[in-house]
C-alpha positions as CSV (number, residue, x, y, z in Angstrom):
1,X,60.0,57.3,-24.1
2,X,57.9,60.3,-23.0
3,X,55.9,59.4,-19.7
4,X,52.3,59.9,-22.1
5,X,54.0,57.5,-24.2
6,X,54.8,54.9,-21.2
7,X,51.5,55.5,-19.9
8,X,49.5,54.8,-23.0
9,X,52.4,51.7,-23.2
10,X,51.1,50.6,-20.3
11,X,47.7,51.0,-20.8
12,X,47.4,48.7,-24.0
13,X,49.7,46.6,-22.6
14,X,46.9,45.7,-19.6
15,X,44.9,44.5,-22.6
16,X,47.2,42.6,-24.9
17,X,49.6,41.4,-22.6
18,X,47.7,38.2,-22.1
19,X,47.8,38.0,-25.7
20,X,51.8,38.1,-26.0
21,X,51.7,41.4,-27.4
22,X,52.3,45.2,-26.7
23,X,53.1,48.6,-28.0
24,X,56.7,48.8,-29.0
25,X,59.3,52.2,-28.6
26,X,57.6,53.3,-32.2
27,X,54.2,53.1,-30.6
28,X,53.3,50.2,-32.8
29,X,52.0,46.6,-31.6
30,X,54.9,43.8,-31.7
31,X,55.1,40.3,-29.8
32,X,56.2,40.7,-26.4
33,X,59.6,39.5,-25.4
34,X,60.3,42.5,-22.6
35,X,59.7,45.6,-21.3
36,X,61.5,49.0,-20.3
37,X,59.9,51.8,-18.8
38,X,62.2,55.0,-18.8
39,X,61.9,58.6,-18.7
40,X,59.5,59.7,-16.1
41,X,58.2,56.1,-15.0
42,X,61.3,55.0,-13.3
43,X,64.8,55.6,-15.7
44,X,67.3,52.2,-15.4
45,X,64.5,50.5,-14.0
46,X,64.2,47.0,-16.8
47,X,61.5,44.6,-16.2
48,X,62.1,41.3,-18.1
49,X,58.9,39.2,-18.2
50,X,59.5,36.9,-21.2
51,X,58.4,34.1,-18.6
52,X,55.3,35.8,-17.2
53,X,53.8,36.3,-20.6
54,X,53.9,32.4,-21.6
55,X,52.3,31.7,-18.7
56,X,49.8,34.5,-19.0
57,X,49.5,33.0,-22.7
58,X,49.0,29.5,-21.6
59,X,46.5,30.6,-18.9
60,X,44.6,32.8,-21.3
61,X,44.5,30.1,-24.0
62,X,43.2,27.9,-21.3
63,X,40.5,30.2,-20.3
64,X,39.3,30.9,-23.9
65,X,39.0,27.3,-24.5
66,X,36.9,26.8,-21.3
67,X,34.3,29.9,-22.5
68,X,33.9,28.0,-25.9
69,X,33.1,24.8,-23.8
70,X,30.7,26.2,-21.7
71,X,29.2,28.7,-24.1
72,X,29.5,27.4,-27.1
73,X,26.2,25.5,-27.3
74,X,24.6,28.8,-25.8
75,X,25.7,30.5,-28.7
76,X,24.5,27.6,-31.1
77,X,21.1,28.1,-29.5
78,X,21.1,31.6,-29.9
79,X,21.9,30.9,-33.9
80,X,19.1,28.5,-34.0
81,X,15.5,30.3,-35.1
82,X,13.0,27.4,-34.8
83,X,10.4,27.5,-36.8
84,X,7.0,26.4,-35.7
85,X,3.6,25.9,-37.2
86,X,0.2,25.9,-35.6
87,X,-3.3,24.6,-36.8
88,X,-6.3,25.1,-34.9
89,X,-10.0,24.2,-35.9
90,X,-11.8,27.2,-34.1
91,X,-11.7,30.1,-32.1
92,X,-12.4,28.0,-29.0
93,X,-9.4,26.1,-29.3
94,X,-7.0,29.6,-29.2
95,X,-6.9,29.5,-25.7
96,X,-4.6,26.3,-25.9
97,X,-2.0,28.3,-28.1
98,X,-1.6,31.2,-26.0
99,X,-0.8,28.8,-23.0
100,X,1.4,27.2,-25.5
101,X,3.1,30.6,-26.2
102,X,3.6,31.9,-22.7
103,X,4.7,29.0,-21.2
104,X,7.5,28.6,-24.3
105,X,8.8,32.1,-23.5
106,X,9.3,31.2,-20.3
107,X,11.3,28.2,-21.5
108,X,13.1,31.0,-23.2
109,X,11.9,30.6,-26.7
110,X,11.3,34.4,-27.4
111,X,8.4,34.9,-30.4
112,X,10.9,36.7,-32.8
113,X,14.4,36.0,-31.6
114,X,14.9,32.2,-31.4
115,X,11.4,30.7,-32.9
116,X,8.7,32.4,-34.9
117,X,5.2,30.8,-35.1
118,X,3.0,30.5,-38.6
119,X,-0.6,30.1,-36.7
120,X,-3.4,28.4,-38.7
121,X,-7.4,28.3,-38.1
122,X,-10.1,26.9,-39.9
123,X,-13.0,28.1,-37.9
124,X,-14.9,25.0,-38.4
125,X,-14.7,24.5,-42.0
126,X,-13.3,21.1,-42.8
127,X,-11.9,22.1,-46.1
128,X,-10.0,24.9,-45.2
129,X,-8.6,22.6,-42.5
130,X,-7.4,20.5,-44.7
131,X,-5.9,23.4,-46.9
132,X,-4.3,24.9,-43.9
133,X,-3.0,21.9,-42.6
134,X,-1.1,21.4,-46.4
135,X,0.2,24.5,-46.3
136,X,1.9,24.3,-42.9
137,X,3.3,20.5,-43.7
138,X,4.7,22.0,-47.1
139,X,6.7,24.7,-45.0
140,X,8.6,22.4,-43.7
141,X,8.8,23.8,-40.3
142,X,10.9,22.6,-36.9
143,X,7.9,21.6,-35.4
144,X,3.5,21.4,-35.8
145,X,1.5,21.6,-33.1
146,X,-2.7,21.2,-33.0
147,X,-5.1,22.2,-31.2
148,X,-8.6,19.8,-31.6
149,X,-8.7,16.4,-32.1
150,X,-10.2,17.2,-36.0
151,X,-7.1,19.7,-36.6
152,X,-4.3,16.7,-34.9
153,X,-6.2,13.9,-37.1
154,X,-5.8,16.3,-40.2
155,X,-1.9,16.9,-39.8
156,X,-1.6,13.3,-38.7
157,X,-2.8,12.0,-42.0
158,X,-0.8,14.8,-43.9
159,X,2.8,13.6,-41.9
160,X,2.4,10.1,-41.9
161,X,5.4,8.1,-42.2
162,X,7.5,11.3,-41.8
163,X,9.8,12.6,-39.1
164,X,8.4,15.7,-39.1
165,X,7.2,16.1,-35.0
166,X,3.7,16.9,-33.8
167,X,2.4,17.8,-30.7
168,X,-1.0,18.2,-30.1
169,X,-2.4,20.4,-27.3
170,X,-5.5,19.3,-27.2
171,X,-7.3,16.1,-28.4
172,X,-10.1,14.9,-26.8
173,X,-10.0,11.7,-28.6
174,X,-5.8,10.8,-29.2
175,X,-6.7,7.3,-30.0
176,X,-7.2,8.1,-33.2
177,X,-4.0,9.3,-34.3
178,X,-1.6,7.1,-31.5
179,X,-1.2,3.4,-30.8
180,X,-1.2,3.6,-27.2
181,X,-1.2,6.6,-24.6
182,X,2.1,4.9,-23.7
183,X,3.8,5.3,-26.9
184,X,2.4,6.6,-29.8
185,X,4.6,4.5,-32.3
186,X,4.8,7.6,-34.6
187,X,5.7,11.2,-34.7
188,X,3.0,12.2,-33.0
189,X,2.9,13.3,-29.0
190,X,0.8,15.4,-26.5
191,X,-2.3,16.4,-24.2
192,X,-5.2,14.5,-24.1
193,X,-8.1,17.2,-23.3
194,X,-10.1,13.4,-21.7
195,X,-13.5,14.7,-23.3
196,X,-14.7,11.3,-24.3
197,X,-13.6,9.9,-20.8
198,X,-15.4,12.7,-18.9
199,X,-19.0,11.7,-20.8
200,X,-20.1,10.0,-17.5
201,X,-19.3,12.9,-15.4
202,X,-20.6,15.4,-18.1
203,X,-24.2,13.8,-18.3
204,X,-24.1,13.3,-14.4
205,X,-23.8,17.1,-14.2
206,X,-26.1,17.3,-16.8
207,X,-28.8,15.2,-14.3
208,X,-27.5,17.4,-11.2
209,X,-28.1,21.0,-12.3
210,X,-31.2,19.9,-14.0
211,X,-33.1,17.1,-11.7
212,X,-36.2,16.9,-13.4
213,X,-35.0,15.8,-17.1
214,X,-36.1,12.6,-18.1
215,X,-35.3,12.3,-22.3
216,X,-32.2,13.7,-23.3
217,X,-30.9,14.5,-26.8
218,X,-27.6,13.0,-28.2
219,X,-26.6,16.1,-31.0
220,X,-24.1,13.7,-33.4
221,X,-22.2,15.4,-36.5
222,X,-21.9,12.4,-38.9
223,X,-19.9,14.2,-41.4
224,X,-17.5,15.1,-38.3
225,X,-13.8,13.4,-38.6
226,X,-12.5,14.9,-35.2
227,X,-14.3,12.1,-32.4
228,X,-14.9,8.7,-32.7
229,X,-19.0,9.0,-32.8
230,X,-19.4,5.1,-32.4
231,X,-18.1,6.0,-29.0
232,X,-19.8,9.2,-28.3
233,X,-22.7,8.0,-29.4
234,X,-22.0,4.5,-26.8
235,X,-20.7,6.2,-23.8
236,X,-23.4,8.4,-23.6
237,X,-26.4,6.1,-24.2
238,X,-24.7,4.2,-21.0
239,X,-24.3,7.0,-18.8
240,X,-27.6,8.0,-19.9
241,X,-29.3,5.5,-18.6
242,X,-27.3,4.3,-15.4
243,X,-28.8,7.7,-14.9
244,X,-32.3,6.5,-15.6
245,X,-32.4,8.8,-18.3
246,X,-33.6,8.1,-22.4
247,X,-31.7,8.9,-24.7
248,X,-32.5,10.5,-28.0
249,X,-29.9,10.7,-31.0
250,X,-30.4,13.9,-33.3
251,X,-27.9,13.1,-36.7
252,X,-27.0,15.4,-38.8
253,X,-24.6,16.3,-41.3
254,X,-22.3,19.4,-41.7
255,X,-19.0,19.6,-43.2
256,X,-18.2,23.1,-41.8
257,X,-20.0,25.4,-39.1
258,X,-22.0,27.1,-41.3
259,X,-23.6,23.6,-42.8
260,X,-24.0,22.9,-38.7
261,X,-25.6,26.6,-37.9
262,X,-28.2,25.4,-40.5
263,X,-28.9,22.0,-38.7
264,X,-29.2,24.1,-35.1
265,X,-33.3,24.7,-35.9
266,X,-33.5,20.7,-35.4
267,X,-33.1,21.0,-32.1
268,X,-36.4,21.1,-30.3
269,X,-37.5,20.3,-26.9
270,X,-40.3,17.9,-28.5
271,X,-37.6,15.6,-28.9
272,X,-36.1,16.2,-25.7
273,X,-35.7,17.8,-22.7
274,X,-32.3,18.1,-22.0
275,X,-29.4,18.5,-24.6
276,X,-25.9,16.8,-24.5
277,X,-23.3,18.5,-26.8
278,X,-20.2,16.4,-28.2
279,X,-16.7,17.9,-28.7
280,X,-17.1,18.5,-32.5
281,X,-15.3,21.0,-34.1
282,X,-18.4,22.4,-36.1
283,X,-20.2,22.4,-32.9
284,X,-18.1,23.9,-31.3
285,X,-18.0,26.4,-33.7
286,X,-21.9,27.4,-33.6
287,X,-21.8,27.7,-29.6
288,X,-23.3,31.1,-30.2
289,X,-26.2,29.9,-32.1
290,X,-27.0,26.5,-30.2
291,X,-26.9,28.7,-27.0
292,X,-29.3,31.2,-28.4
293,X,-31.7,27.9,-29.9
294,X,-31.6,26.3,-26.3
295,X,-32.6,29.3,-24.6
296,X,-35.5,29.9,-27.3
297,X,-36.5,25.9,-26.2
298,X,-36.2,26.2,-22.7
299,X,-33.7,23.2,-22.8
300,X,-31.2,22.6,-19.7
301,X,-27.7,21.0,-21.4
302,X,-24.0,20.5,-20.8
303,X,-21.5,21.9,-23.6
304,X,-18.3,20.0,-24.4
305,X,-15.8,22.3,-22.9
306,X,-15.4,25.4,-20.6
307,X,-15.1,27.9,-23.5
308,X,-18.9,26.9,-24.9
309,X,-19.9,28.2,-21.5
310,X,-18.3,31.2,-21.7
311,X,-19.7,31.8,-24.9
312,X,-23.5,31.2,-23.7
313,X,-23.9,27.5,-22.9
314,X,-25.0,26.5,-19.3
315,X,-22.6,24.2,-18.3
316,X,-19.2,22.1,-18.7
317,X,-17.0,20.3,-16.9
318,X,-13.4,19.7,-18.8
319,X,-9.9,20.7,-19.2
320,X,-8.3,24.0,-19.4
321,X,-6.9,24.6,-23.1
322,X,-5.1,27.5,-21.5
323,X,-3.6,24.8,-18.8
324,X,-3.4,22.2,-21.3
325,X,-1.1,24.6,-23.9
326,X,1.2,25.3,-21.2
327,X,1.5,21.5,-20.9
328,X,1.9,20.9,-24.2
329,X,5.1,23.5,-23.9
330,X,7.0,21.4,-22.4
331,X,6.8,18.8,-24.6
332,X,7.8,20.6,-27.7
333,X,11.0,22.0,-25.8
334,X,11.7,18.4,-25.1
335,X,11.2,17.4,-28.5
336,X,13.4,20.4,-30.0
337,X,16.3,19.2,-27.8
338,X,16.2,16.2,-29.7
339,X,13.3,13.9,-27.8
340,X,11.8,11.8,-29.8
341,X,7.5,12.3,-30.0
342,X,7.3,8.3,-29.5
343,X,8.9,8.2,-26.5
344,X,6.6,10.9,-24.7
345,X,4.2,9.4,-22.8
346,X,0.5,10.8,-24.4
347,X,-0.3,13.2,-20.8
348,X,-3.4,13.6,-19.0
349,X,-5.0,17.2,-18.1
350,X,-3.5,18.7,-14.4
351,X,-6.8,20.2,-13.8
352,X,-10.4,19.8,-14.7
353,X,-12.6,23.0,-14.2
354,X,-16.6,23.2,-14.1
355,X,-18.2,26.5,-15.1
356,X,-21.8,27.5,-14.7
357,X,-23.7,30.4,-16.6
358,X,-26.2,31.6,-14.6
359,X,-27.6,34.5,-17.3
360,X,-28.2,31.3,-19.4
361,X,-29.7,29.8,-16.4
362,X,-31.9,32.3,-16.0
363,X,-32.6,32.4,-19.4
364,X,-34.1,29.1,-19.7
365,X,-35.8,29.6,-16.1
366,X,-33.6,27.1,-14.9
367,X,-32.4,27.2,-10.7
368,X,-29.0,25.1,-10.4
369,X,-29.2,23.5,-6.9
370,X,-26.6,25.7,-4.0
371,X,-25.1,22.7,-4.0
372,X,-24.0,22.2,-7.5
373,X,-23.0,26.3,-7.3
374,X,-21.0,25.6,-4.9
375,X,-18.8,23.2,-6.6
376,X,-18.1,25.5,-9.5
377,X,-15.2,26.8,-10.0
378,X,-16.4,29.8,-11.6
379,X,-19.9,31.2,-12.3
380,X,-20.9,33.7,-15.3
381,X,-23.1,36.5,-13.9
């Protein structure tokens, strides 16, 4: 054998040796049984090895089984493309699914690789919710999450009785949809946004940044199907007036934002002269145009979340959708690893934040006390 041949011998038999095979004399691959390397790589010289090579085969047989052991179920996850589908009931309530989405990429669900997202919003319009929300269910996807309690009560009613999980990132009122914050008893599992518990701190901020208020107006959506307005409408009589404040309940009826943008006129400081917002969907949706309505009356008020104030209310106190997605993430990857949604405990916001917008402030000639300024967590200049 010329010493190129031995040498490119040699050089495959590195490789497939552990394998049991090797080039033979004709420069072909043929099980290995032994070895001699002549001309030019050491003539008379015979290395028999039949005994190293079942070893090398058992040992390499060994090894391969341990790699499929180990990373077999990483390559199963890698096959795996979850599917997930996402219904939200207004821009306000976006904030939730980006949290959501970066905190499930850090889980290592990569948008695009392993799980692709189909994400849904009604912008305040109860039908299209309701159409949206049929379309996702009809998918058939891995997984639904909300955003909203009127979204999570809307794919609630439209997966009833199925196994199809659902994890909400935001509901201000889960009792609607869940048996208990212990155990929801269905497929249903996730992050309680506590708006309906916070009432009593919302209407004492209400009193704080505004001192001199004495009637303040109760804005209730009859036609809404996200809160419970029984309690809305309870709560915040009773923190009105351990507050020694009267309150005033404005009704009306809109089955989509632009029905509620129509109602906003009502709203006059000769019923009031403060204004307490619930966490409605359609008023969430006509921030904008309440904002612009409460300046025009000169009318202090608390929105129902942090985003309102961003968009030109004066005040909030609540949870972080943001925060509250990134919750919500872990959750879903428990519930993808085969968790049931019943056995996750309904959780409670990390954090609560209260924003102040002082341009709307201004606005309405209003000066928040230093005091209250101070305890903000950010202020809108």
């Amino acid at each position: 054998m010329p010493a190129a041949r031995a040498r490119l011998g040699w050089h495959y038999l590195c490789v497939l040796w552990p394998c049991g095979w090797t080039l033979n004399h004709e420069g072909e691959l043929s099980p290995l049984h032994g070895i001699a390397i002549e001309n030019g790589t050491g003539t008379g010289l015979e290395l028999t090895i039949e005994r190293g090579a079942a070893i090398m085969k058992s040992v390499y047989g060994f090894t391969l089984l341990a790699m499929a052991l180990v990373a077999g179920p990483l390559w199963a996850q890698g096959a795996k493309v979850y599917r997930i589908g996402a219904l939200v009931a207004d821009d306000q309530f976006i904030p939730a699914v980006d949290g959501f989405k970066q905190r499930m990429a850090q889980l290592g669900y990569v948008e695009g690789k392993n799980v692709v997202y189909n994400i849904q919003n009604s912008e305040g319009d109860q039908v299209a919710l309701k159409r949206l929300g049929e379309m996702l269910v009809q998918e058939k996807p891995d997984l639904i999450v909300t955003s909203s309690t009127t979204a999570t009560v809307t794919v609630a009613k439209l997966t009833a009785g199925s196994n199809l999980p659902v994890v909400f990132l935001s509901a201000g009122d889960p009792l609607r949809v869940v048996k208990s914050f212990a155990s929801s008893g269905n497929n249903l599992t996730g992050m309680s946004t506590s708006s309906l518990d916070l009432i009593p701190k919302r209407m004492e901020l209400l009193k704080n940044i505004a001192p001199k208020i004495r009637r303040v107006i109760l804005l209730v959506d009859t036609a809404g199907i996200g809160i419970t307005h029984e309690r809305f409408v309870a709560d915040a009589r009773e923190a009105a007036k351990k507050l020694g404040l009267e309150p005033v309940l404005l009704e009306v009826k809109a089955k989509n934002a632009e029905e509620m943008k129509q109602k906003v006129p009502l709203i006059k400081r000769s019923l009031g002269d403060a204004l307490f917002l619930p966490p409605e969907a359609t008023v969430v949706a006509s921030t904008e145009e309440i904002a612009r309505q409460v300046i025009k009356e000169k009318l202090p008020h608390v929105g129902p979340n942090i985003e309102t104030v961003k968009r030109g209310l004066l005040a909030a106190y609540s949870s972080n959708y943001h925060s509250l997605g990134q919750q919500g993430a872990v959750l879903v990857d428990k519930v993808l690893k085969g968790a049931r949604p019943t056995d996750l405990p309904i959780e409670q916001p990390f954090k609560l934040s209260l924003l102040l917008n002082l341009k709307t402030a201004k606005a309405i000639g209003l000066d928040i006390p230093n005091d209250i300024l101070h305890q903000a967590d950010e202020l809108i200049k």
